[in-house]
N, C-alpha and C positions, 0 to 999 in steps of 0.2 A: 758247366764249368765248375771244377774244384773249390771250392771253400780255402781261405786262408787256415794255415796252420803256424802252429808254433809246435820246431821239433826239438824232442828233449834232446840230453848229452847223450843217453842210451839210442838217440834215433826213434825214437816213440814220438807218431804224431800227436799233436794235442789241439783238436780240432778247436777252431773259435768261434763262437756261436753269433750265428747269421741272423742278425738284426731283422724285423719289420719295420724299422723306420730309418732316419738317419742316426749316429751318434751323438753325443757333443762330452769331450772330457775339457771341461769347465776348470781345470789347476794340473795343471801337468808342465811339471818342470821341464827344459830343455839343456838347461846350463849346468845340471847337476848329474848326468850321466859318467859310469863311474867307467863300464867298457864298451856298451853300446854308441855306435853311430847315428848324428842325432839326423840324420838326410832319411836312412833307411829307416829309425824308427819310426819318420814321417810317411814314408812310402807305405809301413805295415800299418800306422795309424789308416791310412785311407782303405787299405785291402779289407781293414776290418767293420768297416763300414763307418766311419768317425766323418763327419762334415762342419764339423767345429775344434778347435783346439784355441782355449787359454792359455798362457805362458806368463807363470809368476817371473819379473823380475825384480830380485833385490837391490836397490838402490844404493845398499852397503856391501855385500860380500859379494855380488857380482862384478866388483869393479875394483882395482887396483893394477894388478900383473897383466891379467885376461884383457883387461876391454878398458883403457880410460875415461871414455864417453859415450854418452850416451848412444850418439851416433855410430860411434865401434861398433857397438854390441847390436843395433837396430842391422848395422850392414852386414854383421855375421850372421844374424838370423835369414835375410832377406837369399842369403848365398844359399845357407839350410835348404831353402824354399825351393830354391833353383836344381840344386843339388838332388834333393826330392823328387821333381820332375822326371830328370834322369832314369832315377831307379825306376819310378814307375811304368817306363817306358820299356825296359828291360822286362820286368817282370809281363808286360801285355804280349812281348815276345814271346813268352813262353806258356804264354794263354790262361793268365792269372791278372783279373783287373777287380778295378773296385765295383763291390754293388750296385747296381740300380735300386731306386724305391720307386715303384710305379704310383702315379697320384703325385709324388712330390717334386717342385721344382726346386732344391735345397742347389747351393753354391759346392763349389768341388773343395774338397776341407785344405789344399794348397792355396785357394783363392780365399779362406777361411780361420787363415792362424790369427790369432790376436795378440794382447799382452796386458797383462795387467802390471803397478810398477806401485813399490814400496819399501819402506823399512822392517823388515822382520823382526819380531820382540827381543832375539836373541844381538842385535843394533842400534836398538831403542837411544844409546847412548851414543852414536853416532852421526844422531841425525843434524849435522852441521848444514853451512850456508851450501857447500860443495856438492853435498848428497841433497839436498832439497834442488840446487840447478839441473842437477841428473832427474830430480823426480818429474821438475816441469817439462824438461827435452822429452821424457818417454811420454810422459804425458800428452802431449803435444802432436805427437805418432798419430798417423790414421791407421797405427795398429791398435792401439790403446783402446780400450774399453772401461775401465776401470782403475783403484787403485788397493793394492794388496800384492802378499798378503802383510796385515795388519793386527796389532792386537796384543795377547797377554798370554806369556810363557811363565808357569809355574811351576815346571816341572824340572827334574834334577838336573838336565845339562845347562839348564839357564844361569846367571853369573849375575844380572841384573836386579836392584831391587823394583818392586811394585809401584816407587814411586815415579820410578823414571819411565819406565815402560807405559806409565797410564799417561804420562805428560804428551810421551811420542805416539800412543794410540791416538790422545783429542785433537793434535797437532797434523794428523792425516785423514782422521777424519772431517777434520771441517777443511781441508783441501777439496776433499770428495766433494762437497757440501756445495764450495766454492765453484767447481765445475761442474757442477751436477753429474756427478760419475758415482755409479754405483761401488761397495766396498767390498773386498772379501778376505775374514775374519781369519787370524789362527788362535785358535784358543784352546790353552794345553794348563791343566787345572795339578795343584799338587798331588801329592800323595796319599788319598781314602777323602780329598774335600774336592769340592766343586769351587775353589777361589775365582780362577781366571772366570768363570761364566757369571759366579755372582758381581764379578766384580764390570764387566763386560757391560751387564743387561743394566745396572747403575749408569754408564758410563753412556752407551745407548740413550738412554732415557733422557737425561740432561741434556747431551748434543744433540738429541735425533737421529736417527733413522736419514741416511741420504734416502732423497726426493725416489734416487733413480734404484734403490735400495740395497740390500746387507745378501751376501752368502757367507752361511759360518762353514770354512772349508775342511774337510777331513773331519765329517761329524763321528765321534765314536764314545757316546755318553750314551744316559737313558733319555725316554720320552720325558720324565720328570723336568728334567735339567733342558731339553729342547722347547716344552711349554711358551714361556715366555718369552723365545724369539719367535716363536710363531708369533703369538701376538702382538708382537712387534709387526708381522709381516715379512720376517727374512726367511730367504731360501736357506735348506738344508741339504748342503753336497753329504753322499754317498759313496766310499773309494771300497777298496780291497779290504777294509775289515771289515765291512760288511758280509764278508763271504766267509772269514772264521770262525771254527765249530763254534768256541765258546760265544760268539760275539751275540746272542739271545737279546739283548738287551737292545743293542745296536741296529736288530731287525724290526723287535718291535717298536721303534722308533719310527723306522721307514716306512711300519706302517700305519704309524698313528700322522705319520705329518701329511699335511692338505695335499692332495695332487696339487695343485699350482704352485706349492713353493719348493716340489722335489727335484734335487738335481743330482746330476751323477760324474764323477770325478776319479783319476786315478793316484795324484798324488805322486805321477812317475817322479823319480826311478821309485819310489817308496812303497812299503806295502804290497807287494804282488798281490795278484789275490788268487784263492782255489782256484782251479788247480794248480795253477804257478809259484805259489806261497816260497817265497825265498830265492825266488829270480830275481832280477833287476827288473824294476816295473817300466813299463812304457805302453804311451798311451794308447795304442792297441786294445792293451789287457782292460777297456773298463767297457770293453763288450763282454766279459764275465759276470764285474759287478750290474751290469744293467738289465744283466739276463737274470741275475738274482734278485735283484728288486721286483723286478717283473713276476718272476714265481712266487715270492714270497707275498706279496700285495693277492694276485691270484690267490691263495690256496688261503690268508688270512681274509680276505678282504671280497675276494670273489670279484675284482677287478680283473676287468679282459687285458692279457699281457699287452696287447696292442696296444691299450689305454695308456699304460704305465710306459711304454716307450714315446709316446707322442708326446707326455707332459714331460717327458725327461728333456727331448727336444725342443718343444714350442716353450719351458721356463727356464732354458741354457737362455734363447733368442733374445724373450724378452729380458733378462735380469741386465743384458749386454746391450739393447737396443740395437738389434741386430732383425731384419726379418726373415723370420722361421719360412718362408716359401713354401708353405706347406697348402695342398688345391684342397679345396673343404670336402668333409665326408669321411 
């Protein structure tokens, strides 16, 4: 059976690299799709062998016009879901289904969407009585897993000062705290300093580390600057810059961080990554980045690619308290 593809506007396929294990893209927007359909992106997510999918939602700019409640926006996802179904059914018509991994009894990634629910930095100042009711509905969710993304934007498009933004980081994380729900981080630092991270691993330090623990999402700093979440213990997502020429810095991160805290993420629609670089991302595409991590740990590390696919999968499971169903060996 054929392999998923993605074909260019020229009609050039662009083959998608077939996993030895399952996937899991761990932050992958739904609600931010700019022309893609979010039912089929779900249908390619599963072709491409994905049997996890996280789903940041914003608790301030996902809701006004689009979705009043929480419950709006839970029952448009749940249609997605269904919707999804469909296509993949279609596509089995025409002798195109998703992988098997032999060994694994992983859950089918439509029976595997989650959602994690927050105030993004760039809302920091909106997080009212109204948007904290919306946080505990999603929360609430037996989609929910966590809560994010969360954290400290330093960077030009922000409008927010430093004060406000750290108020509404400690204000969600001791939510997390509060439920025992793991967090997942945005942290975007100014221009030639590292603020947001110094200021993050401070802020970390004093509240703690939730119980159920930290993924800092869309990592794309050096090892230097990743140090001290590690020893924190938080996981470190990997999206599509990881797979840009210059991003040198961003690899060797990935491969200085512990297997048990690597995770891997698309960031969709954001960041496409090689060879797709400047398409709309979706989560399909972090069977790229996961194929790169893979090679890249290999060829530095001389870790067997298989290795680096199982810890990408078995530390999605745990960070989510989810089980990885993976038969030992």
């Amino acid at each position: 059976m054929a392999g998923f593809v993605f074909r260019s506007k020229k009609g050039k396929d662009i083959e998608v690299p077939v996993p030895p294990a399952p996937l899991a893209d761990t932050h992958g927007h739904l609600t931010c799709f700019r022309t893609l359909d979010v039912a089929d992106a779900l249908a390619h997510a599963a072709l491409a062998g994905l049997r996890l999918l996280v789903v940041p939602i914003d608790i301030v700019d996902d809701f006004g016009e689009r979705w009043r409640t929480a419950g709006d926006l839970l029952a448009w996802l749940d249609t997605q879901v269904e919707r999804a179904h469909t296509s993949l059914d279609d596509t089995a018509g025409e002798g195109l289904e998703p992988p098997t991994f032999n060994g694994w009894g992983v859950p089918e990634l439509l029976d595997n969407v989650h959602i994690v629910a927050g105030a993004h930095p760039y809302g920091a100042d909106c997080l009212d009585e109204a948007a904290l009711t919306r946080l505990g509905d999603l929360l609430a969710s037996p989609r929910c897993v966590g809560v994010g993304e969360i954290g400290l934007d330093f960077g030009p498009h922000n409008k927010l000062g430093a004060d406000v933004q750290e108020r509404a980081f400690r204000r969600q994380l001791r939510f997390a705290h509060e439920r025992q729900l793991p967090v997942e981080l945005h942290l975007r630092d100014g221009e030639d300093d590292t603020a947001a991270h110094d200021l993050a691993i401070r802020v970390l330090r004093e509240e703690g580390v939730p119980e159920r623990g930290c993924d800092l999402h869309c990592f794309t700093q050096s090892l230097e600057v990743m140090a001290p979440f590690v020893e924190l213990g938080c996981h470190i997502a990997f999206g599509g810059a990881v797979t840009f020429r210059r991003s040198d810095d961003i690899r060797s991160a990935a491969c200085a961080c512990p297997k048990n805290l690597l995770l891997s993420e698309t960031d969709s629609p954001y960041m496409a990554p090689v060879p797709l670089r400047g398409w709309e991302c979706e989560p399909a595409m972090v069977a790229f980045s996961a194929a790169l991590l893979a090679d890249v740990r290999k060829a530095t590390l001389d870790a067997p690619r298989e290795e680096t696919y199982r810890a990408l999968w078995e530390n999605a499971c745990t960070l989510f308290g989810l089980s990885p169903m993976c038969a030992a060996g």
